[in-house]
C-alpha positions, 0 to 999 in steps of 0.5 A: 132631051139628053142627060148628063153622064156620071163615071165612077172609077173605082181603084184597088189602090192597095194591090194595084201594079202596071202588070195587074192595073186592068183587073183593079180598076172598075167603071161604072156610070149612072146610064144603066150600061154595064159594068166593065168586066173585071180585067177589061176595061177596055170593053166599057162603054158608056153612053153619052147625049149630045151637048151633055156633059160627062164627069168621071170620079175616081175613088180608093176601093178602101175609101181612104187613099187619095186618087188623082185623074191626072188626065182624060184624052182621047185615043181614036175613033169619032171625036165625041168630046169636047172642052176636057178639063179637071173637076173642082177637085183631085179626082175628078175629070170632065168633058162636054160632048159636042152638039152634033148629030151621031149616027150609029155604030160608028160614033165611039171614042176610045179615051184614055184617062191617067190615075194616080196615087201620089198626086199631080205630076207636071213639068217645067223649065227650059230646054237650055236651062234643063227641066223641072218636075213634080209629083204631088209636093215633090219637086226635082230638076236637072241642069246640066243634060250633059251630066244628067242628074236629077236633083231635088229641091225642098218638098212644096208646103201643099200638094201641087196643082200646077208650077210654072219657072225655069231654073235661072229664074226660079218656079212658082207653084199653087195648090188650091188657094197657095202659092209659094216660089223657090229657087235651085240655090234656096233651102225652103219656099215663100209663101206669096199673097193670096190669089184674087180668085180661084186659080184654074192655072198659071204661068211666069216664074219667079223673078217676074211673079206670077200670071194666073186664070180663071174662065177669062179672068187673067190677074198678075204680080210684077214680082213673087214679093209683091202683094197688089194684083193687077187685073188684066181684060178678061180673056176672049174666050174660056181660057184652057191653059196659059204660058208666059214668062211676065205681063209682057208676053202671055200666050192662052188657049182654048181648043185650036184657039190662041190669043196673046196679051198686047200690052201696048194695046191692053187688049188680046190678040188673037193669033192663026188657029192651031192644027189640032186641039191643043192639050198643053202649050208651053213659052211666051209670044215672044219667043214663039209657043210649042203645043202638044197633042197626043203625041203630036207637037207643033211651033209658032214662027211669030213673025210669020203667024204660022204653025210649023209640025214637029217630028211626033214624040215617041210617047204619048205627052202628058206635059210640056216646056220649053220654047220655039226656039230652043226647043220643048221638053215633054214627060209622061209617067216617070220619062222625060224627053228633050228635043236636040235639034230641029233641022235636017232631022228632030231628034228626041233624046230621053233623060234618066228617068225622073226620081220621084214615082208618078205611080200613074196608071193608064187605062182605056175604056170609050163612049158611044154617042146616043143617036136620039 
């Protein structure tokens, strides 16, 4: 009979910079491994039992500052995890290993988890529109590429978890129960009715009001103004992320799995298997998804039901927006990219980097999987 595993990542929030990260951040589990040498986390192996679950929990050193798990991904070797996703709260992070047999030595996965110190960071837009970014309750876009300038907008009335919109539009965003929209041409958000259940993410914008998740429940608004949510059927699977512009069209995943909302049929369709393990997905059914994974892109030919591969990103992708057509926009830290063209060559091209300070830090520890 296995058992779960419990990572407690400690950080020296106080002292902690990109040339010294290593030796202020601490791993320690409840499996009785040991503890990482100060300065190498990279030597830290934690011991994992099939068809368990794995937590990691991040804590200030002074036991006051706010940390954040922006995210945990896997970098290479086996592939131990499965279903990884936020924790119930801003410093937690969790993942299920697989049911399978692992034999030793060769079962380890290197992983990378992302610290923060001034809240989540997210991205949104659309590449003909431009891009949109937050950290914690700060938000910034920039319209013209040409110019390339980031602006910014009002601070959000709560820490933001997720946001959603474009700058034609207007972006919606939620932090725990809260939602509030905004435009680029408005000078404070408008808080909205509260959501029906506990939002685990969402999609729309606001002129078409938003589209929210939890497990398989999917509810919606036909406008940020409006105040009766309509339910949508539950989703044929745990939903892991959503995109979309209305009720209309939304796209959801989970793992390689991808399903749309038929709202002629009012039922969900689901569409051919992704090439890879989906991390992030962006656009509508419409228009065609882009997904992400790593450094890895990929779109949809909705007509054809087919996955085309994008040239790989220059860095590893902490987000994604944008559309199949258009193209996607990326982040990850303080960069952001967008792709120019498609054909003959993809081109990624980079734009200032972004005016508000993720204060990310990645580090990069692993698992190994218990043989018994």
């Amino acid at each position: 009979m296995g058992q779960d595993t419990n990572i407690t990542v400690t950080v020296d929030t106080e002292t902690i910079n990109e040339l010294n990260k290593k030796s202020k951040v601490e791993f320690k589990d409840d499996r009785n491994d040991p503890i990482a040498v100060i300065g190498r986390p990279e030597d830290f192996e934690s011991v994992v039992d099939k068809n368990q679950k794995i937590t990691w929990t991040a804590v200030a050193k002074n036991g006051v500052t706010p940390v954040f798990i922006e995210s945990v991904k896997r970098e290479s070797g086996s592939e131990i995890m499965q279903e990884i996703s936020r924790g119930n709260s801003h410093n937690t992070y969790r993942a299920k290993i697989k049911n399978k047999d692992f034999a030793p030595p060769d079962d380890t996965e290197d992983y990378i988890i992302t610290i923060g110190l001034n809240g989540y960071e997210g991205i949104t837009g659309e590449n003909q529109y431009g891009a949109i970014v937050f950290v914690g309750k700060q938000v910034a876009y920039i319209d013209n590429y040409q110019n390339n300038v980031w602006k910014r907008l009002p601070d959000a009335p709560f820490e933001i978890d997720g946001f959603s919109g474009n700058n034609s539009f207007g972006i919606i965003a939620y932090g725990g129960s809260q939602l509030a929209f905004i435009t680029k041409d408005d000078t404070s958000w408008t808080s909205m009715v509260a959501p029906p259940f506990e939002i685990e993410g969402l999609a729309g914008d606001k002129f078409n009001g938003p589209i929210i998740y939890s497990g398989t429940q999917v509810a919606a608004l036909s406008s940020s103004t409006q105040t009766n949510w309509i339910t949508l059927p539950p989703a044929p699977f745990q939903i892991d992320g959503i995109t979309a512009t209305s009720t209309n069209d939304p796209l959801i995943y989970s793992g390689t799995q991808v399903a749309y909302y038929n709202n002629t049929a009012n039922a969900w369709s689901i569409l051919t298997a992704a090439p890879f393990t989906i991390e992030g997905i962006s656009c509508n059914y419409g228009s065609g998804p882009v997904i992400y994974a790593g450094s890895k892109v990929a779109r949809m030919d909705i007509a054809q039901n087919t996955w085309q591969t994008v040239a790989d990103a220059p860095v590893l992708i902490e987000g994604i927006a944008g559309d199949s057509g258009k193209g996607p926009i990326i982040f990850s830290a303080s960069s952001v990219y967008y792709l120019v063209t498609y054909h003959p060559t993809p081109l990624w091209t980079k734009l200032n980097d972004e005016p508000l300070d993720p204060k990310t830090f990645v580090i990069d520890p692993r698992l190994r999987a218990n043989p018994k």
